[in-house]
C-alpha positions as CSV (number, residue, x, y, z in Angstrom):
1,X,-2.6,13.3,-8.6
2,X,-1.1,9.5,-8.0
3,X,1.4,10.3,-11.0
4,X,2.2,14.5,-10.4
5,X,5.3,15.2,-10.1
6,X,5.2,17.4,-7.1
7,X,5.4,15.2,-3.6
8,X,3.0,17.3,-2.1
9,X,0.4,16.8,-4.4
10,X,0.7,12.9,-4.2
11,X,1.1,13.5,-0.4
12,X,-2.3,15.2,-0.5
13,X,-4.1,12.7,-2.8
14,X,-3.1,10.0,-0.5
15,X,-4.4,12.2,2.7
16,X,-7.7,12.1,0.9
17,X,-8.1,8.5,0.6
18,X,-8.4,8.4,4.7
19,X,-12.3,9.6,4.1
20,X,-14.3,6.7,2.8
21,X,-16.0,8.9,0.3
22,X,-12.8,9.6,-1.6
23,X,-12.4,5.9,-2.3
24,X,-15.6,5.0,-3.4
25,X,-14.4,4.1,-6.7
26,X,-12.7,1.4,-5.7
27,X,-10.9,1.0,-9.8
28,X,-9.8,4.0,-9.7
29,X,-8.1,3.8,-6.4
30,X,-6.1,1.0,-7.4
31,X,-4.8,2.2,-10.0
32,X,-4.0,5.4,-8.4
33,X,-2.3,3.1,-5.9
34,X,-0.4,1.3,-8.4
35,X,1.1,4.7,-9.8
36,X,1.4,6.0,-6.8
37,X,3.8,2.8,-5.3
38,X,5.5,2.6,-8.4
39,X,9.2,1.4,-8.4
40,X,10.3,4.5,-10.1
41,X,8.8,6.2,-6.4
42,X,9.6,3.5,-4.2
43,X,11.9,5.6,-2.3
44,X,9.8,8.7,-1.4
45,X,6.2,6.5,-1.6
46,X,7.8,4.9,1.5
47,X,6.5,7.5,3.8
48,X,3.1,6.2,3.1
49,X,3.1,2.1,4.0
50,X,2.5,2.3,8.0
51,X,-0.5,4.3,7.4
52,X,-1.7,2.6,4.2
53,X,-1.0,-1.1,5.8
54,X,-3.4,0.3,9.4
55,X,-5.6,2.0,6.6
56,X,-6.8,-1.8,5.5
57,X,-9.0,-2.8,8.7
58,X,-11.3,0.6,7.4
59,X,-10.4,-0.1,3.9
60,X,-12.3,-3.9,4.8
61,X,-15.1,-2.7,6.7
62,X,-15.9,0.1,3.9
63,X,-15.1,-1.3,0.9
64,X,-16.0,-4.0,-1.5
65,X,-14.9,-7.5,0.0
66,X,-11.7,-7.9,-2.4
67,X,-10.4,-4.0,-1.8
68,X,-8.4,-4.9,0.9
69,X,-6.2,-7.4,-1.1
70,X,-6.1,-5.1,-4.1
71,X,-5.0,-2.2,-1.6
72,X,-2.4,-4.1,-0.3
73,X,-1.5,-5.2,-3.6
74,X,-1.4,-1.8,-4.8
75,X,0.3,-0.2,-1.7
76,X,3.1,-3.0,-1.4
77,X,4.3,-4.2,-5.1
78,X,6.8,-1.5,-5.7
79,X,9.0,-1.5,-2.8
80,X,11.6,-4.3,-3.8
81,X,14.7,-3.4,-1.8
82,X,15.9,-5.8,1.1
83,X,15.5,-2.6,3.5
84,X,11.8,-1.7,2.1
85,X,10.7,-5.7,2.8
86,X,11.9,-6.1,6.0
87,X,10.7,-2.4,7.3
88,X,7.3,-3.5,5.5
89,X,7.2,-6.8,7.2
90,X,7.4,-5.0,10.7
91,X,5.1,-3.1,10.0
92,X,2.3,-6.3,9.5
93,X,3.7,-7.9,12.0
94,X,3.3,-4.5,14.7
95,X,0.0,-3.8,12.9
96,X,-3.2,-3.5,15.3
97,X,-5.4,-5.0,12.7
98,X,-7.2,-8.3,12.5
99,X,-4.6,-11.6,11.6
100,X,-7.1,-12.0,8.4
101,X,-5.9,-8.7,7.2
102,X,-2.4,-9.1,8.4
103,X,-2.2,-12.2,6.7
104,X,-3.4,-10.8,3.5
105,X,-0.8,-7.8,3.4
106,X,1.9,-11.1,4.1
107,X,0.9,-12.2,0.9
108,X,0.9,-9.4,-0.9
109,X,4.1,-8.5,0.2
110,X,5.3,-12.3,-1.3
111,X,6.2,-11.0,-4.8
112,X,7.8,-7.7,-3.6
113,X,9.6,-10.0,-1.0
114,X,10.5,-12.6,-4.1
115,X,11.8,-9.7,-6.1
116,X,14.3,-8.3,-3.6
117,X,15.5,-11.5,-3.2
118,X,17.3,-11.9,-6.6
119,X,18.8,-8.2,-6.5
120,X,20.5,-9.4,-3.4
């Protein structure tokens, strides 16, 4: 579902990943993630980085003890435009989770961050 081509479908598949029992393959929902932040997406995957960044004080207390890294990883590499950081940054920074968590989605935001940098 991460990879269909119909925005519904990946708007669905990302719905389901709110119940813990939908993630309990914690592989497999990174990689989903990965696809489903792609680049090639950035633009309409947008829609989901509020939720997915206040998604990672559940993904922690749920999850194995590096999913919340590899979420944020996974939810934050593909959006590279100066617009997408800054809007992404906000987000952390307005984020009612724990400063461990916000500081963890900081640095994964670092390369995306890095990367819009040079297409200035």
């Amino acid at each position: 579902p991460a990879i269909s081509p119909d925005q519904k479908v990946r708007d669905l598949f990302f719905t389901s990943l709110k119940k813990e029992e939908n993630r309990t393959h914690e592989p497999w929902v990174n990689t989903a993630m990965y696809y489903l932040n792609h680049p090639i997406r950035a633009k309409v995957s947008s829609i989901y980085l509020k939720e997915g960044i206040s998604m990672l004080e559940e993904i922690r207390t749920t999850g194995d003890i590096f999913f919340p890294t590899d979420w944020a990883k996974n939810l934050l590499w593909g959006h590279t435009s100066v617009e997408e950081v800054k809007q992404i940054s906000t987000y952390i920074k307005e984020a009612n989770i724990p400063q461990s968590l916000k500081n963890k989605a900081l640095q994964a935001l670092d390369m995306p961050r890095r990367a819009s940098e040079i297409r200035k």
